[in-house]
C-alpha positions in Angstrom: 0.0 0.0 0.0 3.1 2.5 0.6 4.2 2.2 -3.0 0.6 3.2 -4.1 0.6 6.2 -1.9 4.2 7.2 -3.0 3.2 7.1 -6.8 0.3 9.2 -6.5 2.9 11.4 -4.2 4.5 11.3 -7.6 2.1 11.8 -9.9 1.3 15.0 -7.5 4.3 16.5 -8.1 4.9 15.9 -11.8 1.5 17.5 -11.8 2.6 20.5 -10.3 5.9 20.8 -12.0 4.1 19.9 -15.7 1.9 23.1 -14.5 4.5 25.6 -13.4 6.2 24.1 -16.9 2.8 25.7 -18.9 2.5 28.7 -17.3 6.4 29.5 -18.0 6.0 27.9 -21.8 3.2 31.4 -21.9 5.8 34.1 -21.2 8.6 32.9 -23.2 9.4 34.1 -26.5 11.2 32.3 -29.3 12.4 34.1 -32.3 13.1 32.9 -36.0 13.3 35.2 -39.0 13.2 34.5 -42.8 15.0 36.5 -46.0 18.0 37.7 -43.6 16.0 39.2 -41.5 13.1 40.7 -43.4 10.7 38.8 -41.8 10.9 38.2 -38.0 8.3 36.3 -35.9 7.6 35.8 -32.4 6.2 33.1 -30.6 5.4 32.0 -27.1 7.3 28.8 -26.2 4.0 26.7 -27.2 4.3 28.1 -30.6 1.7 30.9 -30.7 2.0 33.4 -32.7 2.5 36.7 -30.8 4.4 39.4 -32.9 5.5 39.2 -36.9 7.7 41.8 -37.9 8.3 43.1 -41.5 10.8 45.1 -42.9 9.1 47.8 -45.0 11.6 47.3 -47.8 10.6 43.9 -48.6 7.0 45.1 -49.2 6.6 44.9 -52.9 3.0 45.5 -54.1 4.0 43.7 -57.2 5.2 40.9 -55.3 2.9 39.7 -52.9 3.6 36.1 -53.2 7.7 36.4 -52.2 5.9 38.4 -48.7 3.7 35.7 -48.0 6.4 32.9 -48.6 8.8 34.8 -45.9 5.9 35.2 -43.4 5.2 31.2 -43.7 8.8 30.6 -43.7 9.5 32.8 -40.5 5.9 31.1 -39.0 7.0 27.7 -39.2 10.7 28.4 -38.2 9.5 29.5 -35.1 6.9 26.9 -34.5 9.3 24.4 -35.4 11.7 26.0 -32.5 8.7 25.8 -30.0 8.2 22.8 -30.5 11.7 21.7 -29.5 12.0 23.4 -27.1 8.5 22.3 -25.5 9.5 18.7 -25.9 13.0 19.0 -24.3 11.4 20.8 -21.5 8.6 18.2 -20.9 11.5 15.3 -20.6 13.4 17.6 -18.1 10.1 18.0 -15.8 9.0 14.3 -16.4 12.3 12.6 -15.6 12.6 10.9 -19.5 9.1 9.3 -18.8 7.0 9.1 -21.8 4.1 10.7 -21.5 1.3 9.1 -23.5 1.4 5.6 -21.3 -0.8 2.9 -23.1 -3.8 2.1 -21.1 -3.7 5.3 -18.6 -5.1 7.7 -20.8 -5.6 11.5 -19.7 -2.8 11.5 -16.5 -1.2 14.2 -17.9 
């Protein structure tokens, strides 16, 4: 019965440190930027979206498309950095566990 009561002592405090984890993921800021720097976007370390920055001399009425690409490109970069950087914190908080465990769906 001990070891029972020492898991969920466990699961308590992955539970608190997987929430302190969240609420620092929302303040963080990860930057990537696209066509040396012409396009710049911001995102919070869950990979929202939360400032894009454009250089006005890459603004090109005749060129839309190239804008749009560097925008998507500078999106994704940043995303893609979130995402990274989400995971490798999860494994810090969670000791390397995994955390989709077959057969206990929803602990975390």
């Amino acid at each position: 019965m001990n070891n029972i009561q020492q898991l969920m002592e466990l699961g308590q405090q992955l539970q608190a440190k997987m929430t302190k984890l969240q609420d620092t993921l929302d303040s963080e800021k990860i930057t990537a930027s696209s066509g040396g720097g012409m396009v710049t976007v911001t995102v919070d370390g869950k990979g929202g979206v939360r400032q894009v920055k454009i250089d006005p001399t890459c603004v090109d009425a005749r060129d839309v498309e190239m804008l749009e690409d560097l925008v998507l490109a500078a999106v994704s970069e940043a995303q893609s950095k979130a995402h990274r950087h989400y995971e490798a914190e999860m494994k810090k908080v969670s000791g390397g566990l995994p955390m989709n465990i077959p057969g206990l769906p929803g602990l975390f």
